[in-house]
C-alpha positions in Angstrom: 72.6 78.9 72.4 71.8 81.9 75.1 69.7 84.1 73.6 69.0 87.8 74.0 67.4 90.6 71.6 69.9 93.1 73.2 73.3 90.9 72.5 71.7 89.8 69.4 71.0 93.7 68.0 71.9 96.1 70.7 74.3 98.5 70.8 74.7 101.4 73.9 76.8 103.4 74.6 75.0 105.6 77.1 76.0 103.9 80.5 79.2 104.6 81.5 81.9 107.9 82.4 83.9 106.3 79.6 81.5 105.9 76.6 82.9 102.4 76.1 80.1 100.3 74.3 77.4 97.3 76.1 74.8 95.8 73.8 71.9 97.4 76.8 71.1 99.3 79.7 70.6 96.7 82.0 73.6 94.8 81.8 75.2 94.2 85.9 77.5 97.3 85.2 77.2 98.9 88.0 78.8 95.9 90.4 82.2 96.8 90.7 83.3 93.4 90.5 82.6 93.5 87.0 84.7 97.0 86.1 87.0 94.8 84.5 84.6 92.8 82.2 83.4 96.5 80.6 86.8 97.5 78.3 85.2 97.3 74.8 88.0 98.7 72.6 87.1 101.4 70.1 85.2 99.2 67.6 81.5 100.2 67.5 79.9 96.9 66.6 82.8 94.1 67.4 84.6 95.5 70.4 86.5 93.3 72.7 83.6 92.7 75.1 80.8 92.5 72.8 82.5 89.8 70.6 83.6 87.8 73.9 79.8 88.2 74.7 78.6 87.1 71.9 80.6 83.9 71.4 80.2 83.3 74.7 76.1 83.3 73.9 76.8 81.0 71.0 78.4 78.1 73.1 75.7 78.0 75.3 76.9 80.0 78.4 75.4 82.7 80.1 77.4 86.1 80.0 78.3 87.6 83.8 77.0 90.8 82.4 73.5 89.0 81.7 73.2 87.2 84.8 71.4 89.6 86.3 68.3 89.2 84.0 68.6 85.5 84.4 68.6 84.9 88.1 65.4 86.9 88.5 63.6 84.8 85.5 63.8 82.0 87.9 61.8 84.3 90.2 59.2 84.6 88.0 59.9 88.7 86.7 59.6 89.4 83.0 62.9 90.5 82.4 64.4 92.8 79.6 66.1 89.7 77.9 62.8 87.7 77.4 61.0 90.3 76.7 63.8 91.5 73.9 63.4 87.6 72.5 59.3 88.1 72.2 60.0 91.5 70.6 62.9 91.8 68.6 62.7 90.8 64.8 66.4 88.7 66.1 64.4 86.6 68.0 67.3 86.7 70.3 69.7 84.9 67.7 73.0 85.7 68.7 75.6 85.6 65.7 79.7 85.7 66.6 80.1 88.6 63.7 78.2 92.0 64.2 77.2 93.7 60.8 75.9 97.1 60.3 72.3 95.3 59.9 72.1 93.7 62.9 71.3 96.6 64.7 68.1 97.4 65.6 68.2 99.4 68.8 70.5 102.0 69.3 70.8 103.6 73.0 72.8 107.0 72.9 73.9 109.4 75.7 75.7 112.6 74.1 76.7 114.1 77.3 76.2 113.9 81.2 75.1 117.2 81.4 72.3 117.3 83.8 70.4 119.8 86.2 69.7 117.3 88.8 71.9 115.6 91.4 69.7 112.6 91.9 71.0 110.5 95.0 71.6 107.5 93.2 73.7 109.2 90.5 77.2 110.1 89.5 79.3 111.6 87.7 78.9 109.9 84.8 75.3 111.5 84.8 75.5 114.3 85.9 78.1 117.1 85.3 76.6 118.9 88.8 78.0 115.5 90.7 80.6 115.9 88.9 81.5 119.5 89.5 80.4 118.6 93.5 83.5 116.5 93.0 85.5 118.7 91.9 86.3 117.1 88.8 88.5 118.5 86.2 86.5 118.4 83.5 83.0 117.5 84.9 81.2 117.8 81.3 82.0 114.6 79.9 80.8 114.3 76.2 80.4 111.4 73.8 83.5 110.1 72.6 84.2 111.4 68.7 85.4 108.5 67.3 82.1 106.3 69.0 80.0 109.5 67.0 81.5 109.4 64.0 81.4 105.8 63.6 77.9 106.0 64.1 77.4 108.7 61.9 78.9 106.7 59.5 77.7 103.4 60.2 73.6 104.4 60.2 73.0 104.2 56.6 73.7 100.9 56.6 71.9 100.5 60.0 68.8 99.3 57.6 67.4 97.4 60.3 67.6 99.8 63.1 64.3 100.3 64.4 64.4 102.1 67.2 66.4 105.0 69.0 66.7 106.0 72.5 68.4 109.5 73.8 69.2 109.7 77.1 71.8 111.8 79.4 72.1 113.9 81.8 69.3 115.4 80.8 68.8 115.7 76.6 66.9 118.4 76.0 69.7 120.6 77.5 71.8 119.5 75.0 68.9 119.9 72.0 71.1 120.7 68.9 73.3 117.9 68.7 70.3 115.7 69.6 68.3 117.0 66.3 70.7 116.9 64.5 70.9 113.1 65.0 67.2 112.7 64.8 67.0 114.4 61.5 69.2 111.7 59.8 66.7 109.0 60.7 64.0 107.7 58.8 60.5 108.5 60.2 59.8 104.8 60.8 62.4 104.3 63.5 60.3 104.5 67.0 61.9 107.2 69.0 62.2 107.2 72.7 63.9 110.2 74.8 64.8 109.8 78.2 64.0 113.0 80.0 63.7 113.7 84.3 60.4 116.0 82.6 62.1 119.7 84.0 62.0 120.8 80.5 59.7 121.7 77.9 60.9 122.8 74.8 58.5 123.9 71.7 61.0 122.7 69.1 62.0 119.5 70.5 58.4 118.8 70.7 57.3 120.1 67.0 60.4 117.7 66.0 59.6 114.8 67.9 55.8 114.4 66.3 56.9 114.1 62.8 58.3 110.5 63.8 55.5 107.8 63.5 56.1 106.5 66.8 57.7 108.5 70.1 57.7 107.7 73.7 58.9 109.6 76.3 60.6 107.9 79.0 60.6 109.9 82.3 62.1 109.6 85.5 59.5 110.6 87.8 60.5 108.9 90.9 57.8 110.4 92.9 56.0 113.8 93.4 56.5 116.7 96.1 59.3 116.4 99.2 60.0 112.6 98.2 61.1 113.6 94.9 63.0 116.7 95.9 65.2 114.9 98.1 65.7 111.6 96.0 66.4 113.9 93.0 67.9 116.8 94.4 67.2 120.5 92.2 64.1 118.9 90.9 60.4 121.2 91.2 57.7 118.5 91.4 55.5 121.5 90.3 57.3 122.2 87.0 57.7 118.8 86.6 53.8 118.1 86.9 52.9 121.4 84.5 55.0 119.5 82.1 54.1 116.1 82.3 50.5 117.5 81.6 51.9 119.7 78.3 53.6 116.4 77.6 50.3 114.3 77.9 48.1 116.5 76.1 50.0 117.1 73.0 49.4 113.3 72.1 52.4 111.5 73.5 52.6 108.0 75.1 54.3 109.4 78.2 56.1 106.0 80.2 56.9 106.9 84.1 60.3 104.4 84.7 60.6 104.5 88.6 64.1 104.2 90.0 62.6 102.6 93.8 64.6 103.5 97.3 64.3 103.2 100.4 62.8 106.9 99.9 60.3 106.5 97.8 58.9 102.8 98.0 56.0 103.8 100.6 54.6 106.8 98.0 54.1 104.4 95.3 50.3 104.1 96.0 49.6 107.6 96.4 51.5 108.2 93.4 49.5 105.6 91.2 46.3 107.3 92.5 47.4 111.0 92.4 49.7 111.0 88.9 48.5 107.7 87.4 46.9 108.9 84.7 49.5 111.6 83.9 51.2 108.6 81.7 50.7 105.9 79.7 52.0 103.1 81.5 54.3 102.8 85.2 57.5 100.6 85.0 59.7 99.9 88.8 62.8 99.3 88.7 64.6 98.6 92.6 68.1 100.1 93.2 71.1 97.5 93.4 73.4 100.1 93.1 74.2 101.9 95.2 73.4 99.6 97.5 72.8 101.9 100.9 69.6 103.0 98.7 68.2 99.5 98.3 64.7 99.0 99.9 66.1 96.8 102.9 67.0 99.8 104.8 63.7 100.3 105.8 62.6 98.0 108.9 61.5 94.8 108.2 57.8 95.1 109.4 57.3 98.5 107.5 58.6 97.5 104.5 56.2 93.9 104.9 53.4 96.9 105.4 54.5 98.9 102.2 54.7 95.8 99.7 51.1 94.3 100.4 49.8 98.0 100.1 51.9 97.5 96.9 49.4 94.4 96.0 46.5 96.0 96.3 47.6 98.7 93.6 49.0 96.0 90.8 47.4 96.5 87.4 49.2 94.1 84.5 47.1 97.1 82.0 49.2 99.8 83.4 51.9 99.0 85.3 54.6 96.4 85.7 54.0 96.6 90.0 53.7 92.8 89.9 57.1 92.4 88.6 58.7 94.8 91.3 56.7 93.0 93.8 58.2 89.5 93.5 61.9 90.7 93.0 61.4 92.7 96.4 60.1 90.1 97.7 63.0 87.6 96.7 66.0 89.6 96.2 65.6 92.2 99.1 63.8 91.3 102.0 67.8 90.6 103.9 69.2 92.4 107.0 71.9 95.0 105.3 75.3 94.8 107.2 75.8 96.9 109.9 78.8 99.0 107.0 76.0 99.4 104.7 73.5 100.9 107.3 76.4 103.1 108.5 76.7 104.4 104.9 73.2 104.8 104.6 73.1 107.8 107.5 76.9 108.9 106.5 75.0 109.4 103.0 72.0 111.1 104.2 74.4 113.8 105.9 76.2 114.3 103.3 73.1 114.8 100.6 72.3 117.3 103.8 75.4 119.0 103.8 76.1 119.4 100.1 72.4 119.2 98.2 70.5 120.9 100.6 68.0 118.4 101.1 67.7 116.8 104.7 65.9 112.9 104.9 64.4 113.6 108.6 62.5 117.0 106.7 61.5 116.1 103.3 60.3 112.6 104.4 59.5 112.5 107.9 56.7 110.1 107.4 59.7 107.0 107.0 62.4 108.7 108.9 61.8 106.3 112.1 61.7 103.1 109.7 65.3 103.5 108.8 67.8 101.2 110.1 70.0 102.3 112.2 
């Protein structure tokens, strides 16, 4: 049998324009070879793709959507799905059937509406990408018959044991949100995905009478690196709130998307924000794959990762982990296309976010490829 915690008790349905359901986040559902494997069906817990997942688990075979874990635990890296059969009470058990019960960890997204337009976002989101677009209807909101199946589904969710909100950004869409929390018993660990621009009173108030909460941010850096990888974002507002965050008790975890923007600020972040949170997870772009750390010159990059090594901690940060799988998985010339869509990108975040690469980060700008 293939066992995962997430296939085994996972349900998501945060990930995609379509709200269509994946048993995690980290599934490879962002290669658009796989578009085709991610039509679920309208059944909550047995969809099409989760049951073809599953039974593929319980013969012994590897999902595609889970061989992205599993090619970098040959490398070594911790990955979600081991770490999901150390942690979950499933012990990664797979079964064919899905019950109500099986669930422990539910991953929601209400709505893509945002206030950034973070570079390696889309519309799915973001409703401001969207809009940029000119979409239609940019705002796209969770799927009613998704909601109300969960709505009816959770009281017999008696094993769920932990919820995570995510977006856009959720605490711009804060009623809907609470009015989900408040059917949950206190027990179930909360954790709310937030980019840290807002601070609300309420939300916070709310959040504390849960006997477990962590706030997930997406901090990808601080100052001019972050205002250009995630464009409308005030490192300043961001920092007042991280502190508010921080001091009002909460386990505050940083989850690092890492570029070919940011990769080189990682130290001075550690030393200059580290003990604004609780612990520091990387995670290196695949997709889209112009952003991917290989666009930076070979030597430089070399340069970056063993300043990287002197800065690993296994008590505060997973660096060690984003070390090996750069190291592995990314240290390859890009095609000449990709590099191309690289600068094509760069002028068009220029041109249509109002953030220009050779400005906001002039220390790297030479170490692009070109």
């Amino acid at each position: 049998m293939f066992k995962c915690g997430w296939l085994a008790g996972g349900i998501n349905i945060s990930e995609n324009p379509d709200r269509q359901v994946m048993p995690c986040c980290h599934v490879d559902k962002l290669n658009h070879t796989n578009k085709h494997l991610i039509k679920n069906g309208k059944d909550l817990l047995n969809g099409n793709l989760l049951s073809k997942m599953r039974e593929q688990a319980v013969n012994g075979e590897t999902p595609e959507l889970c061989k992205n874990c599993v090619s970098k635990e040959s490398m070594g890296i911790d990955t979600p799905r081991l770490r999901s059969i150390r942690e979950f009470n499933n012990k990664g058990i797979v079964k064919k059937h899905f019950d109500p019960c099986d669930v422990e960890v539910l991953y929601l997204k209400f709505s893509n509406l945002c206030n950034f337009k973070c570079v390696m976002c889309g519309s799915g989101s973001s409703h401001l990408i969207a809009k940029e677009q000119n979409f239609d209807n940019p705002l796209i909101e969770i799927n009613d018959y998704y909601q109300n199946q969960i709505l009816d589904l959770l009281p017999k969710m008696t094993n769920l044991r932990r919820v995570q909100i995510t977006g856009g950004e959720p605490l711009l869409n804060k009623k809907k949100n609470l009015d989900f929390l408040n059917r949950l018993s206190k027990d179930v660990w909360i954790q709310y995905r937030t980019n840290g621009s807002v601070y609300d009173n309420e939300v916070t108030d709310f959040l504390k009478t849960f006997n477990k909460v962590h706030l997930l941010t997406s901090v990808d850096g601080y100052k001019d690196v972050l205002h250009y990888q995630r464009p409308k974002s005030d490192w300043s507002v961001i920092k007042e709130n991280l502190i508010k965050y921080r001091d009002a008790g909460f386990e505050v975890i940083n989850t690092k998307t890492v570029t070919a923007f940011n990769i080189h600020q990682i130290p001075d972040f550690i030393d200059d924000c580290g003990d604004l949170f609780s612990y520091l997870v990387y995670t290196p772009i695949r997709f889209p794959e112009e952003y991917r750390v290989n666009h930076i010159e070979h030597t430089k990059l070399v340069e970056i990762v063993n300043q990287l090594k002197q800065k690993v901690d296994d008590s505060k940060n997973d660096l060690q982990n984003l070390i090996t799988d750069i190291e592995q998985t990314y240290m390859y010339q890009p095609t000449e296309k990709m590099i191309s869509k690289f600068w094509k990108q760069a002028e068009y975040m220029k041109q249509h976010r109002n953030v220009d690469l050779q400005h906001l980060i002039p220390e790297m700008y030479s170490y692009y490829k070109r």
